[in-house]
DSSP file (Angstrom, degrees, kcal/mol; ACC not computed):
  #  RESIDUE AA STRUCTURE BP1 BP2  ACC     N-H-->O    O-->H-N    N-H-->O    O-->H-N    TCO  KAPPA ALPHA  PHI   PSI    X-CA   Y-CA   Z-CA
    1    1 A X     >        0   0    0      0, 0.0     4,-2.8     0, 0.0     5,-0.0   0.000 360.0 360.0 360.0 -32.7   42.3  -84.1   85.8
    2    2 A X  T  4  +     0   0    0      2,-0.2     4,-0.1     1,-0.2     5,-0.1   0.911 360.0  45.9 -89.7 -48.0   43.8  -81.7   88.3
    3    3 A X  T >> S+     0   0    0      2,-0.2     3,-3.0     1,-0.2     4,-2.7   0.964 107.8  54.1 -58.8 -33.9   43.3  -84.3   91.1
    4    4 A X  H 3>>S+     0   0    0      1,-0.4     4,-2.8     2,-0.3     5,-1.0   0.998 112.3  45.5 -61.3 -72.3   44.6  -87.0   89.1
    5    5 A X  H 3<5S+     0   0    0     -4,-2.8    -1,-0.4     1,-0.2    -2,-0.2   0.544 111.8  52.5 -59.6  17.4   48.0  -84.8   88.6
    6    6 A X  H <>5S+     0   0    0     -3,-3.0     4,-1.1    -4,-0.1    -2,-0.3   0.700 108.5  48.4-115.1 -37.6   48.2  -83.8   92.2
    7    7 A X  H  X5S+     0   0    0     -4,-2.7     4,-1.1     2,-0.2    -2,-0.2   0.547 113.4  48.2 -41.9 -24.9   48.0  -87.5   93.2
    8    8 A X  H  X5S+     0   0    0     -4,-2.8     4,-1.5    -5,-0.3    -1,-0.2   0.775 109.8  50.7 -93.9 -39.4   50.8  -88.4   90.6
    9    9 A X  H  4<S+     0   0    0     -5,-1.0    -2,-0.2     1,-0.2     4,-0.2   0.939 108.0  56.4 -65.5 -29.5   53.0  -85.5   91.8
   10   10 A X  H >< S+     0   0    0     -4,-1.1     3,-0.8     1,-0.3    32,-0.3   0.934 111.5  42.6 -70.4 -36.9   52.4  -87.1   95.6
   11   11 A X  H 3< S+     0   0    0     -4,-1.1    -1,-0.3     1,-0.2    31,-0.2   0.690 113.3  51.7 -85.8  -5.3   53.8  -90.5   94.5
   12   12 A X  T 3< S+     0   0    0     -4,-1.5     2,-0.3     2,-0.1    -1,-0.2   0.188  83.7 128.3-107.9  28.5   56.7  -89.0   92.5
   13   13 A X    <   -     0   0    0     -3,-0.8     2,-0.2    -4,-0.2    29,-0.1  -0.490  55.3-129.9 -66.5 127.4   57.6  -87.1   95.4
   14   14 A X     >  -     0   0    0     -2,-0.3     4,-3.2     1,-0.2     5,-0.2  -0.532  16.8-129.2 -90.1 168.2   61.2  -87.3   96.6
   15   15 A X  H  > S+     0   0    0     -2,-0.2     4,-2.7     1,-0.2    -1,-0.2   0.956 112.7  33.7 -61.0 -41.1   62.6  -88.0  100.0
   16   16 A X  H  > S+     0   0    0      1,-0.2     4,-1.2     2,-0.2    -1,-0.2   0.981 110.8  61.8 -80.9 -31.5   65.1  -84.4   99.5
   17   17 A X  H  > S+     0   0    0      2,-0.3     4,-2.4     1,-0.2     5,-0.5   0.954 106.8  41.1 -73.4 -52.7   62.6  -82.8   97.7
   18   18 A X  H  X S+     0   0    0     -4,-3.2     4,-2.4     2,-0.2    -2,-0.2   0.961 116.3  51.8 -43.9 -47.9   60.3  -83.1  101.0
   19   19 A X  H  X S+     0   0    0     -4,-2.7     4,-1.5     2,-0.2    -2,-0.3   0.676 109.5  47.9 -65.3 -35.9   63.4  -82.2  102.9
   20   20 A X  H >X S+     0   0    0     -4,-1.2     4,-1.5     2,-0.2     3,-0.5   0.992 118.1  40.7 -90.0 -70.1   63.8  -79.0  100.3
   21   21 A X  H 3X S+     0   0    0     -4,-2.4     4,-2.7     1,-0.2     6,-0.4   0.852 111.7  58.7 -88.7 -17.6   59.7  -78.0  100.9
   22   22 A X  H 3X>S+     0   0    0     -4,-2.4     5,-3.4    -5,-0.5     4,-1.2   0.995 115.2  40.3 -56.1 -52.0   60.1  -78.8  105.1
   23   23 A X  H X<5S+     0   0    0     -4,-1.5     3,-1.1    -3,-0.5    -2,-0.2   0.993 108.9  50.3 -25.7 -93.6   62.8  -76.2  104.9
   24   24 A X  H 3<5S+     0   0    0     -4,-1.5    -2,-0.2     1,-0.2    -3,-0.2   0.777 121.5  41.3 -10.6 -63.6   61.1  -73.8  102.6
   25   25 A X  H 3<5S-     0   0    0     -4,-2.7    -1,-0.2     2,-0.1    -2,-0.2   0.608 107.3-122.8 -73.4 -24.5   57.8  -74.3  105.5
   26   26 A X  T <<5 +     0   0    0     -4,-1.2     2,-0.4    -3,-1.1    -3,-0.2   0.835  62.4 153.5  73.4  39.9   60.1  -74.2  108.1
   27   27 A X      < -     0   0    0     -5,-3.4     2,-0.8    -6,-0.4    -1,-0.3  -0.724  42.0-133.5 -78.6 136.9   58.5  -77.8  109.0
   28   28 A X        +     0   0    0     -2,-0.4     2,-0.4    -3,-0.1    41,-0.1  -0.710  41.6 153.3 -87.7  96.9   61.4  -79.9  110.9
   29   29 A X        -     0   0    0     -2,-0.8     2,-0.2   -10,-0.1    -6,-0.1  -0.919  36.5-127.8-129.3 166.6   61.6  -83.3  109.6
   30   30 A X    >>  -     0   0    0     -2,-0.4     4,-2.3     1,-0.1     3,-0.9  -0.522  31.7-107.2-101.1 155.2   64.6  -85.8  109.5
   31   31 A X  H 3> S+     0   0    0      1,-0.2     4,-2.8    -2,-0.2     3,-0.3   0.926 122.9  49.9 -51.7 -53.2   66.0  -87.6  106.4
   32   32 A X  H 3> S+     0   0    0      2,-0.3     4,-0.7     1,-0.3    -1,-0.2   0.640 106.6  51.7 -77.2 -19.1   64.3  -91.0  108.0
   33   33 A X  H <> S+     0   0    0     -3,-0.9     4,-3.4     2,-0.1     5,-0.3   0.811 111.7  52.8 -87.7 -14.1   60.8  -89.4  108.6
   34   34 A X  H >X S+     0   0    0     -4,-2.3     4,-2.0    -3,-0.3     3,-0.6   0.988 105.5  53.9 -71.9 -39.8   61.0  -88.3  104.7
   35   35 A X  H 3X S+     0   0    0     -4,-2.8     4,-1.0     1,-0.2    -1,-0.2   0.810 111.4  43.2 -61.7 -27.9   61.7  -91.4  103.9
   36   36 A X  H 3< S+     0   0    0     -4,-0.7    -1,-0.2     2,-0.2    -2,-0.2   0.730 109.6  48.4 -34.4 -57.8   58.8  -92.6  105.5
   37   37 A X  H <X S+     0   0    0     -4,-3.4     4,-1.6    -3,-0.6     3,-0.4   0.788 113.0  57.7 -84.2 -24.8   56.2  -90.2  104.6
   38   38 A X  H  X S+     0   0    0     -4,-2.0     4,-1.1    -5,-0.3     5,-0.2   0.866 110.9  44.0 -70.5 -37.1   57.8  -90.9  100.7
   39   39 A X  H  < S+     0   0    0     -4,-1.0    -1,-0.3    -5,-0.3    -2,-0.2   0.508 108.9  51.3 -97.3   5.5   57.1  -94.6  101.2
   40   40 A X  H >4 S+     0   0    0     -3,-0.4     3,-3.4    -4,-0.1     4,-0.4   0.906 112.6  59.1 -67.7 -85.2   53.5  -94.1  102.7
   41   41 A X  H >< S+     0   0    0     -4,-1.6     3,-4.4     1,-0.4     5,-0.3   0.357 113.0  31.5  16.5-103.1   53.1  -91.7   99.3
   42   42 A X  T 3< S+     0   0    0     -4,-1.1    -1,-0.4     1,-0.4    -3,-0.1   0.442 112.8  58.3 -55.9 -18.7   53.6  -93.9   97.1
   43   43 A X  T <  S+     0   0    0     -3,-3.4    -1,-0.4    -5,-0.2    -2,-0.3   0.858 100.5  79.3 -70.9 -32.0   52.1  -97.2   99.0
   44   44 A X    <   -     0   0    0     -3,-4.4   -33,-0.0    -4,-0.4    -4,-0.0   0.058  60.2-160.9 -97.9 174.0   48.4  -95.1   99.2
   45   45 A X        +     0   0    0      0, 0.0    -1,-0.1     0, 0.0     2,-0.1  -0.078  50.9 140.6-154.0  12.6   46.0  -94.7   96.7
   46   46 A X        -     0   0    0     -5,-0.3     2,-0.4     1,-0.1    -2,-0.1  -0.372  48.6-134.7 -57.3 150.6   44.6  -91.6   99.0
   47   47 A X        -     0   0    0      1,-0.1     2,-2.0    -2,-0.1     7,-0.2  -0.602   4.0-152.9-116.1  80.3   43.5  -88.6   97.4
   48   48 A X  S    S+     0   0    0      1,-0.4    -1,-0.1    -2,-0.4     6,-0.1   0.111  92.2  60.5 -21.8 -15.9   44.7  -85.6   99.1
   49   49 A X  S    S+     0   0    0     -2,-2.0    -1,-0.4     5,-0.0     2,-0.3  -0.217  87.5  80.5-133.4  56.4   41.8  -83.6   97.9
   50   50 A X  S  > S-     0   0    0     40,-0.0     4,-1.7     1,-0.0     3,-0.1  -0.843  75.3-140.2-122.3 132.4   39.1  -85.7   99.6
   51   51 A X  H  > S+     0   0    0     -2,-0.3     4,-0.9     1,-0.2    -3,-0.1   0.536 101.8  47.8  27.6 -84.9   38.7  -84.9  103.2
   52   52 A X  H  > S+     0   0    0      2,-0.2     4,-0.8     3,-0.1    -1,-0.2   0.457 110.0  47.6 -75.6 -35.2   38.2  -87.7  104.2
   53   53 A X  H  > S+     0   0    0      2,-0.2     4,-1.1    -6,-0.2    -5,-0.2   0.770 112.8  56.4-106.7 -42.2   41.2  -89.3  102.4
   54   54 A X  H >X S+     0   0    0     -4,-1.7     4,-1.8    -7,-0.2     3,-0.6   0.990 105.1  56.2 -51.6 -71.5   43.5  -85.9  103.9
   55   55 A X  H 3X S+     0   0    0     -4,-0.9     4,-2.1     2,-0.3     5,-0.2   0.803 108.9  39.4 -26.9 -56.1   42.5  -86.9  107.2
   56   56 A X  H 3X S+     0   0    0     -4,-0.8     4,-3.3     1,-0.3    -1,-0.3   0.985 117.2  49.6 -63.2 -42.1   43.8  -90.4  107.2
   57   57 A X  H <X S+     0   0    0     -4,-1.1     4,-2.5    -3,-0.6    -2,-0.3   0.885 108.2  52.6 -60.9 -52.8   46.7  -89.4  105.4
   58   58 A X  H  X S+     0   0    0     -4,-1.8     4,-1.4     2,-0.3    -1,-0.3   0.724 111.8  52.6 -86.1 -38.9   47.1  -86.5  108.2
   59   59 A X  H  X S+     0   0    0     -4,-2.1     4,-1.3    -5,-0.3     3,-0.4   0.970 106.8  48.1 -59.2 -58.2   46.9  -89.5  111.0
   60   60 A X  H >X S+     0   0    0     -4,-3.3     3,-2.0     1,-0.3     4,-1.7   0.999 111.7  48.8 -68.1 -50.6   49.4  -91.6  109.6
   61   61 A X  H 3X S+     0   0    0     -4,-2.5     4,-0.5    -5,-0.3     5,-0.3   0.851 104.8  63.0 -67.9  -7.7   52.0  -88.7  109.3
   62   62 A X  H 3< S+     0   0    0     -4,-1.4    -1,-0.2    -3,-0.4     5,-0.2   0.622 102.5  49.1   4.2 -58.7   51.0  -88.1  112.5
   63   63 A X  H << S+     0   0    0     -3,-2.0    -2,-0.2    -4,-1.3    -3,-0.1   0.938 114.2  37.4 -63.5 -85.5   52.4  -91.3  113.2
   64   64 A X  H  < S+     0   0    0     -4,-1.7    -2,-0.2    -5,-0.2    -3,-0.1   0.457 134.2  20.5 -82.3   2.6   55.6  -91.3  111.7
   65   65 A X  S  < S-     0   0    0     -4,-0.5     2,-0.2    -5,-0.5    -3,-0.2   0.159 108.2 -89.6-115.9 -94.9   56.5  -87.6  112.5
   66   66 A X    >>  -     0   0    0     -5,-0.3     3,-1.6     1,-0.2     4,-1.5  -0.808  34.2-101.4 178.7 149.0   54.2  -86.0  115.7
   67   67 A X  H 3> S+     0   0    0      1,-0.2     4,-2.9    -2,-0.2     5,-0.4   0.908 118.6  71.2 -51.0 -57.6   50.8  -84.2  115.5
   68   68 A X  H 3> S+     0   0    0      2,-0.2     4,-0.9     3,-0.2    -1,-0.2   0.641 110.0  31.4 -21.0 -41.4   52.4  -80.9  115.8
   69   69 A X  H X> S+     0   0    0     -3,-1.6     4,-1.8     2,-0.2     3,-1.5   0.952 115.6  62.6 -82.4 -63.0   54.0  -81.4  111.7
   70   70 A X  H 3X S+     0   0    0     -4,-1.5     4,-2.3     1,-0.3    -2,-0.2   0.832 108.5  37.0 -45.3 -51.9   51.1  -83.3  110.9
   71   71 A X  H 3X S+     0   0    0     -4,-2.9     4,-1.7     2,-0.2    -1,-0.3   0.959 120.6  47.8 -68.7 -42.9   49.1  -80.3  111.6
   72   72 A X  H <X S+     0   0    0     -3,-1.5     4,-3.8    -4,-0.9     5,-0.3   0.981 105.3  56.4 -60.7 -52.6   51.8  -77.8  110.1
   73   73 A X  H  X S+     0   0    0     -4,-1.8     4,-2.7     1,-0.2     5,-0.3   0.973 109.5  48.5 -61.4 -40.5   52.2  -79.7  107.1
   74   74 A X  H  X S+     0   0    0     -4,-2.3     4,-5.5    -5,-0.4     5,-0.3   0.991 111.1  47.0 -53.4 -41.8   48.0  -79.4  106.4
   75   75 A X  H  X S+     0   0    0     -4,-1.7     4,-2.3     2,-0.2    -1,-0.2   0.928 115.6  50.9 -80.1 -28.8   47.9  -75.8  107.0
   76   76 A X  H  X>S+     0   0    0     -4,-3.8     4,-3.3    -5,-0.2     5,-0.5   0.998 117.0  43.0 -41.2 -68.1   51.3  -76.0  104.3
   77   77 A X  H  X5S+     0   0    0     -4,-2.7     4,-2.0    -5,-0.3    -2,-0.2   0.918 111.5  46.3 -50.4 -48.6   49.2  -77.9  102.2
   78   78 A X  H  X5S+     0   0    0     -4,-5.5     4,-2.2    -5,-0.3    -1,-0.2   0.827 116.5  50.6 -57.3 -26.4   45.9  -75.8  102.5
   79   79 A X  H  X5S+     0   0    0     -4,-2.3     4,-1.7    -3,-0.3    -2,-0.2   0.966 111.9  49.5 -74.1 -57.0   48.3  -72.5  101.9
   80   80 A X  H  X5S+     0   0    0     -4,-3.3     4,-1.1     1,-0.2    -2,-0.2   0.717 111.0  45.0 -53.3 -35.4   49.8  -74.2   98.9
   81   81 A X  H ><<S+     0   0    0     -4,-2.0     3,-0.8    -5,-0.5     5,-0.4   0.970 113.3  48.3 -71.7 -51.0   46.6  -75.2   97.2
   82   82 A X  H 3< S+     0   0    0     -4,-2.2    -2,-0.2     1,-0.2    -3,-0.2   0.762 109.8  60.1 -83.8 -20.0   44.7  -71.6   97.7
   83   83 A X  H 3< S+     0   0    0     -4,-1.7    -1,-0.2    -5,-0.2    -2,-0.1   0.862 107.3  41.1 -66.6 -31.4   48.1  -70.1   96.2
   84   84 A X  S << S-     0   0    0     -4,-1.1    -2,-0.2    -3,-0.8    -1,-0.2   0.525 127.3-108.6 -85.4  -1.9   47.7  -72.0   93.1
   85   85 A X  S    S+     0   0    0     -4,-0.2    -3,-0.2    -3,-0.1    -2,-0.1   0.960  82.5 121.3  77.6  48.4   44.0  -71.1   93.3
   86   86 A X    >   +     0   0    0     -5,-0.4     3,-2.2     2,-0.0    -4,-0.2   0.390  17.4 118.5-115.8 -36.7   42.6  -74.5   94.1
   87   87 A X  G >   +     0   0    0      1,-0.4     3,-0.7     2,-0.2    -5,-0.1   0.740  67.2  74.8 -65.6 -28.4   40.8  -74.1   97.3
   88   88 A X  G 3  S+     0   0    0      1,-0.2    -1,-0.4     2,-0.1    -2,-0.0   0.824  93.2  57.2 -63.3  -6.7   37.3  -75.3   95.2
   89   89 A X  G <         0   0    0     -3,-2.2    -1,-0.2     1,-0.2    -2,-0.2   0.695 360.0 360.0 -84.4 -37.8   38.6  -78.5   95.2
   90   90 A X    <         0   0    0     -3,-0.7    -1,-0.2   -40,-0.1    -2,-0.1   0.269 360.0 360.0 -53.5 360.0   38.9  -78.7   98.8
């Protein structure tokens, strides 16, 4: 149930609302790579708390930002999960 909502929250994600947690993380991304990574989202049917499924996902934003966020934005994500007390999931 808990992946299922964390996958729904990833496709209703907005482009400013990334822009709001990039801040927040002190990530730097531009209005045009959020739009990007917002229309990956929601195009995928990855599940962010597979592994395997993070990984790809981690490639492609890769892609459309630089490894350098791609790799900040995981350790965001992994910090974010174990704050809500998650990290079994992993």
């Amino acid at each position: 149930m808990i992946k299922q909502m964390v996958k729904q929250r990833l496709k209703k994600i907005t482009a400013n609302e990334l822009i709001q947690y990039s801040k927040e993380y002190e990530v730097p991304l531009t209005k045009t790579q959020a739009d990007a990574i917002v229309k990956y989202l929601k195009s995928t049917d990855l599940n962010p708390l597979d592994e395997k499924d993070r990984m790809k996902a981690l490639k492609k934003l890769a892609q459309i930002t630089d490894p350098k966020t791609a790799q900040q934005v995981n350790k965001i994500f992994n910090a974010i999960v174990k704050e809500h007390g998650l990290e079994h999931l992993l």
